[in-house]
SELUMFI-306994 format. One record per residue (C-alpha): x, y, z. Coordinates in pm, whole numbers, always signed. Layout:
     east    north       up
        X        Y        Z
...
***
This chain:
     east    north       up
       +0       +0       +0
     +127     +329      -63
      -53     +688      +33
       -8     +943     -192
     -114    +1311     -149
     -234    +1555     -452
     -170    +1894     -458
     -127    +2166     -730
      -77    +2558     -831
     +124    +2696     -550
     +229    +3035     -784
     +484    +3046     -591
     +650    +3446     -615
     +267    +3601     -671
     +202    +3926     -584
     -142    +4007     -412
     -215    +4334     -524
      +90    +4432     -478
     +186    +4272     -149
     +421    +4023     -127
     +338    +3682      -48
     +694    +3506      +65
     +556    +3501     +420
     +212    +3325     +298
     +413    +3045     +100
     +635    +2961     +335
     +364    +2866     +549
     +218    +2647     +304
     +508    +2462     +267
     +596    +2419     +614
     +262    +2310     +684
     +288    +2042     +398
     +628    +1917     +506
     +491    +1845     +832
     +178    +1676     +724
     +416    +1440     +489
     +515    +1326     +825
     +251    +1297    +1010
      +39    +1141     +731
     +356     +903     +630
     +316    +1004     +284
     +491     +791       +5
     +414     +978     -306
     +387    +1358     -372
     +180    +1464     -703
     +241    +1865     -794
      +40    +1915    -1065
     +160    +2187    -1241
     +196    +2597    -1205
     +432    +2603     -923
     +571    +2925     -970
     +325    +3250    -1100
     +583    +3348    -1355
     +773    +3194    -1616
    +1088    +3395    -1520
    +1016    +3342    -1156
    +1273    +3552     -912
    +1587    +3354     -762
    +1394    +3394     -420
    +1089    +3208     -575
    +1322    +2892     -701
    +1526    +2897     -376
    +1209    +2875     -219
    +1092    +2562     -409
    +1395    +2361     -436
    +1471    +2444      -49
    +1127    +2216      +16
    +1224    +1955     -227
    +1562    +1883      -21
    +1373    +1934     +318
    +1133    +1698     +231
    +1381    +1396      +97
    +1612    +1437     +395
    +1315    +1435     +651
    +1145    +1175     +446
    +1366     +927     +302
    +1119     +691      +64
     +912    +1010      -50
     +843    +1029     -436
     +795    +1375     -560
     +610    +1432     -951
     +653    +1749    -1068
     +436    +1820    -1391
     +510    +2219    -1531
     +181    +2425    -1560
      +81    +2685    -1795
     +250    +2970    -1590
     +570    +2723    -1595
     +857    +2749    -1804
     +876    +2349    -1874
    +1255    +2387    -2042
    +1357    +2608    -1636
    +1164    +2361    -1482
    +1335    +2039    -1578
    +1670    +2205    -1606
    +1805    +2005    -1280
    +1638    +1702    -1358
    +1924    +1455    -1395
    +2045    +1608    -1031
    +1691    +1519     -865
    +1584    +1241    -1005
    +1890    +1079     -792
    +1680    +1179     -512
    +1345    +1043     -640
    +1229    +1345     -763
    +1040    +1338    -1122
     +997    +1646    -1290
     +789    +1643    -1696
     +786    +1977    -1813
     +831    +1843    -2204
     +695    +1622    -2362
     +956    +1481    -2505
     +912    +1264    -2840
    +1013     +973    -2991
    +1251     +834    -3365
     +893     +890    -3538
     +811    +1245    -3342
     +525    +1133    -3131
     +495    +1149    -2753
     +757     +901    -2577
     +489     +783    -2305
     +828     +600    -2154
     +948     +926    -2023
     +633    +1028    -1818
     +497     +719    -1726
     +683     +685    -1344
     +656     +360    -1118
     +480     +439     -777
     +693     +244     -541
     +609     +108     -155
     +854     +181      +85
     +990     -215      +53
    +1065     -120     -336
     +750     -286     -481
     +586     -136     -776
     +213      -22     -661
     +105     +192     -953
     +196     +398    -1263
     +186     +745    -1249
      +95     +911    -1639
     +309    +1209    -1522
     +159    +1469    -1844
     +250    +1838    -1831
      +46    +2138    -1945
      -27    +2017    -2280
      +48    +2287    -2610
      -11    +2264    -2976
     +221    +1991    -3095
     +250    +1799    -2795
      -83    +1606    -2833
     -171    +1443    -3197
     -312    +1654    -3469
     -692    +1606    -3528
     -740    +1812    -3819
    -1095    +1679    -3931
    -1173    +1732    -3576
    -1435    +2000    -3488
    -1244    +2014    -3152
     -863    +1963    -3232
     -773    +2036    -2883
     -996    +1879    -2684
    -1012    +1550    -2929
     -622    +1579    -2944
     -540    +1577    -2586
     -840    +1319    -2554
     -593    +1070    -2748
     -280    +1168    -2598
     -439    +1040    -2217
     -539     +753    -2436
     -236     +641    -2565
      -64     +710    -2207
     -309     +510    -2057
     -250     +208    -2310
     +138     +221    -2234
      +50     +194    -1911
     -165      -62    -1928
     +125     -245    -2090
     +378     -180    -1775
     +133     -294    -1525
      +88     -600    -1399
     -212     -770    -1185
     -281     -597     -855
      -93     -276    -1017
     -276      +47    -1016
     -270     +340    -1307
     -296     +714    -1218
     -264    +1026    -1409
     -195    +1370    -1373
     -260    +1655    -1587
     -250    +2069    -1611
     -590    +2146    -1785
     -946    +2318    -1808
    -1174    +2017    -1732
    -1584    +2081    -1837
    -1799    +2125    -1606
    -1527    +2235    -1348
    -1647    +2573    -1094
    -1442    +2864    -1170
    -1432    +3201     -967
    -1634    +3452    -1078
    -1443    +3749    -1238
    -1129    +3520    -1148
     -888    +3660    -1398
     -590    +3450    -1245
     -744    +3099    -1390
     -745    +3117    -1755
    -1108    +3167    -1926
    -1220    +2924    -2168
    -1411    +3050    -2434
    -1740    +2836    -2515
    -1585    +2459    -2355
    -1357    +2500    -2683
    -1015    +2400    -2499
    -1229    +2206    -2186
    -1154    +1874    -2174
    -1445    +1590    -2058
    -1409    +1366    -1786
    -1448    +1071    -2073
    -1083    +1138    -2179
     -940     +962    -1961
     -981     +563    -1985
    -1206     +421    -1697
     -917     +153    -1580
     -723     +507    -1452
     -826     +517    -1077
     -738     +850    -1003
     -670    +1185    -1183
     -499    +1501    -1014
     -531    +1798    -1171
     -408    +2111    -1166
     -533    +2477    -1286
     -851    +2545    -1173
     -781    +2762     -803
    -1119    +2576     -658
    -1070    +2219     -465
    -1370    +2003     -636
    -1429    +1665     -823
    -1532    +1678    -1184
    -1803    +1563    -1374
    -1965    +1400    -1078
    -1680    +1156    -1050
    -1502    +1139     -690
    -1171    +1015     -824
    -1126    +1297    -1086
    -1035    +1581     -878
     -859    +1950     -885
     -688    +1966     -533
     -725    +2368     -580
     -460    +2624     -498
     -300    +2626     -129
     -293    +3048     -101
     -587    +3234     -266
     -524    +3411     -545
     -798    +3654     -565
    -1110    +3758     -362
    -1311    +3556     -591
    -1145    +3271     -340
    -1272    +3448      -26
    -1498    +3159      +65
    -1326    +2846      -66
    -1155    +2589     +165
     -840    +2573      +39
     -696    +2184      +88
     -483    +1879      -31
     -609    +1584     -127
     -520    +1233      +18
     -565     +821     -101
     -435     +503      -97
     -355     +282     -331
     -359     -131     -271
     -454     -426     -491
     -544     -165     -824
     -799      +24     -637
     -809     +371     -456
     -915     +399      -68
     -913     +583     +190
    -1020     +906      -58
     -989    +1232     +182
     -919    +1594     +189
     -709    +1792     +446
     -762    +2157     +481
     -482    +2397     +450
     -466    +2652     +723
     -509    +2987     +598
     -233    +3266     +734
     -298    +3572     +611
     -736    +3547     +565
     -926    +3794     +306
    -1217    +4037     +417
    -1456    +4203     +238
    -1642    +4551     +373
    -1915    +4464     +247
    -2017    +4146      +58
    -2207    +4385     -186
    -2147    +4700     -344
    -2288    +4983      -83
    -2285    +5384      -43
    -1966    +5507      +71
    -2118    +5634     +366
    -2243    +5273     +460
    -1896    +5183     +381
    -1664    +5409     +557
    -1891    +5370     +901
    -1851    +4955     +866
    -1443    +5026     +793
    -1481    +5256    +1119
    -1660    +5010    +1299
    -1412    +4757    +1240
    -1224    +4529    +1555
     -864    +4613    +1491
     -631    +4328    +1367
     -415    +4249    +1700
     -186    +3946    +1621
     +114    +3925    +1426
     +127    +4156    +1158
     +253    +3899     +934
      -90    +3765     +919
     -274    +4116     +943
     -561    +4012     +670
     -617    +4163     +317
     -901    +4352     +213
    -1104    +4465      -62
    -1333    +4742      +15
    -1670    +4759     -210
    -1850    +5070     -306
    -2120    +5202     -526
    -2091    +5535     -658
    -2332    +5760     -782
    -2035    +5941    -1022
    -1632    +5994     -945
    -1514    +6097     -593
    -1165    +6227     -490
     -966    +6165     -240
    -1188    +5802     -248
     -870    +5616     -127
     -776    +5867     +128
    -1110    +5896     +261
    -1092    +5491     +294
     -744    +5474     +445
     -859    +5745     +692
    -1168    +5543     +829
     -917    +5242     +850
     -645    +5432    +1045
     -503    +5191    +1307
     -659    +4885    +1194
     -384    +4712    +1076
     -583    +4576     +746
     -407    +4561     +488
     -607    +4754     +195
     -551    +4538     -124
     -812    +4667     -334
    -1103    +4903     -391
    -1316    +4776     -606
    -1599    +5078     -715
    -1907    +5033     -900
    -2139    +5337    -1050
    -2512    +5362     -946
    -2711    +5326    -1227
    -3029    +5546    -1334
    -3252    +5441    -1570
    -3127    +5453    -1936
    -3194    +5732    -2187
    -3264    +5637    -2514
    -2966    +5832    -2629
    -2761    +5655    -2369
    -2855    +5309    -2555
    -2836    +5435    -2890
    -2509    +5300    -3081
    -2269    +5541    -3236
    -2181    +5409    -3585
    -1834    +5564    -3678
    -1984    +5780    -3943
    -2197    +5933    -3681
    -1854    +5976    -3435
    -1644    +6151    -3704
    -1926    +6458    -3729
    -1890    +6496    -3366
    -1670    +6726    -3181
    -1388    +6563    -2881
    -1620    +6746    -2641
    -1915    +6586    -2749
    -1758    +6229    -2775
    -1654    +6321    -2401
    -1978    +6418    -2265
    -2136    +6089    -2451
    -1889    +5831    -2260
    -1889    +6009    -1924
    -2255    +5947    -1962
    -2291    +5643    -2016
    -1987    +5580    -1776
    -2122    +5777    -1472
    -2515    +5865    -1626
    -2404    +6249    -1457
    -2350    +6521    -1685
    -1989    +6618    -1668
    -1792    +6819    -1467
    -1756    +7161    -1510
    -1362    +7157    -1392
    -1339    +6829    -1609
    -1436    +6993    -1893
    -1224    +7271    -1878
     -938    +7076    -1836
    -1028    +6865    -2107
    -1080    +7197    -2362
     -729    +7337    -2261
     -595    +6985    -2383
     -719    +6973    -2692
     -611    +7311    -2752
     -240    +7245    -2659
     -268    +6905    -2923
     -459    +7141    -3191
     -231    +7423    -3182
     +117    +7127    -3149
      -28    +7030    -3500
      +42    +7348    -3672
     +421    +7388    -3483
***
């Protein structure tokens, strides 16, 4: 039997609005080294986006590789399978490869190919082993897939999704030919699944236009007893199906994530079949807030910032928050008036997000401007006409002056 835990996009080096998150991931990881311990884990899947950028900063790869030799030295028998992730660069990421896999650490960024330039299954298919040395499973160890890494389908109405569809298919028949009786197949993968949950306004995951690059649950063969994913920031199964699962990201990434329950995800494998199926949640260090969980007045606002309990523990851990406010047009001095009513709080303010009160709609407001219409019109005129439909106020007076004396200064540079 060997346990194996499931965990994926760590963006490792991200930047929360600004604020720096080294504290935050250090956490994580010291929280997952213990819990290889405590949980005796024997296998380690990372399935994909570890770091946020492709370039990621020496502190960001110091950071990573610093957990990969603390967890070896503390654990002896661990297994570690890296797969690279869209924000990965797969060539950096497998650059000390021959160096770990002496340690039992398995890293597919490429997918490398073979004499007749299709996928070498051989080089990502990785034997799960117990800690006596006995083979338990086969781990289809598959990287963010790109265009040329999965078969062309040109007749295909769905390229992608039919091409990656037969990559997992011929994985999982190379597997099936490495197995034998009692042996179990896994896979792992970096990819949009259908019918997965994403955030909403969540411009961290990448957005899938119309399912054309989602990928069904029916791609991958049925003998395959598990699937960890990676790429989707929400912890859920897919498709209904317990054993295909996204373990979610261990640090939100936006406050689209306020509510989920960040976690890892835990199994055994024995005798070709999965047990012991679990989830462990991921304490959370630095928590988000939200003032309030809809858009309100600002004066509504700024008393419930006032009203606040100030943040008294460590400031490391002093929480982030997005304030929410509805506007009836612009207001100055919005952020000062905010970081006033928070004075001595010790929140940190990562965003303001501000929405605009809106009236009912003129019927000039809705009517559409064709561009023969917009090159009769005057700058002024186009002004007033999107600060209206912007703000539905009529302009400022001091706006519009300032405005005028600008397109003087470009008229008049014209004839210099």
């Amino acid at each position: 039997m060997i346990r194996v835990l499931h965990t994926a996009d760590w963006h490792i080096g991200q930047l929360f609005h600004e604020y720096d998150r080294t504290y935050e991931h250090q956490q994580f990881l010291n929280w997952l080294l213990g819990t290889l311990t405590a949980e005796r884990i024997d296998v380690l899947l990372i399935c994909g986006d570890l770091f946020d950028l492709s370039n990621p900063s020496a502190a960001s790869v110091k950071m990573f590789y610093s957990f990969l030799n603390r967890s070896v030295r503390k654990n002896p028998d661990l297994q570690i399978i890296v797969i690279a992730g869209n924000h990965d660069s797969a060539s950096r990421l497998e650059s000390p490869k021959p160096l770990l896999e002496s340690s039992n650490i398995h890293i597919t960024g490429l997918v490398e190919k073979d004499e007749d330039g299709m996928p070498d299954y051989s080089k990502m298919t990785i034997p799960l082993k117990d800690k006596e040395g006995n083979t338990e499973a086969w781990c289809i160890a598959a990287p963010f897939l790109r265009i040329g890494d999965y078969p062309s389908m040109p007749d295909s109405a769905n390229p992608y999704a039919d091409g990656v569809a037969a990559f997992y298919k011929a994985a999982c028949e190379y597997a099936a030919s490495r197995k034998k009786p009692g042996q179990a197949i896994i896979a792992m993968g970096h990819l949009h699944a259908q019918q997965a949950e994403v955030g909403d306004m969540d411009k961290t995951e990448r957005l899938i236009m119309g399912g054309v690059e989602s990928i069904s649950a029916t791609a991958f063969d049925d003998n395959v007893r598990y699937v960890a994913l990676g790429h989707i920031h929400k912890a859920q199964s897919v498709g209904g199906k317990e054993h295909i699962r996204y373990s979610g990201s261990p640090l939100p990434m936006s406050f689209s994530e306020t509510n989920y329950r960040h976690q890892t995800v835990l199994f055994d494998i024995a005798d070709d079949n999965i047990g012991n199926l679990r989830t462990m949640e991921i304490p959370v260090s630095v928590p988000l807030r939200r003032i309030s969980e809809v858009h309100s007045h600002l004066t509504e606002v700024l008393s419930s910032l006032q009203q606040l309990e100030p943040f008294e523990g460590d400031l490391r851990n002093a929480p982030y928050l997005e304030v929410r406010v509805l506007l009836e047009g612009p207001e100055p001095g919005l952020r000062h008036r905010i970081e006033t009513a928070l004075s001595g709080k010790n929140f940190r303010l990562a965003k303001i997000d501000v929405r605009y009160h809106s009236s009912t709609a003129s019927a000039d407001k809705d009517r559409v401007t064709h561009p023969e219409q917009l090159n009769e019109l005057k700058p002024i005129e186009v002004l007033h006409k999107v600060y209206q439909s912007k703000y539905d106020n009529p302009i400022p007076e001091g706006l519009q002056k300032l405005f005028q004396q600008v397109t003087q200064e470009v008229n008049e540079s014209e004839y210099e």
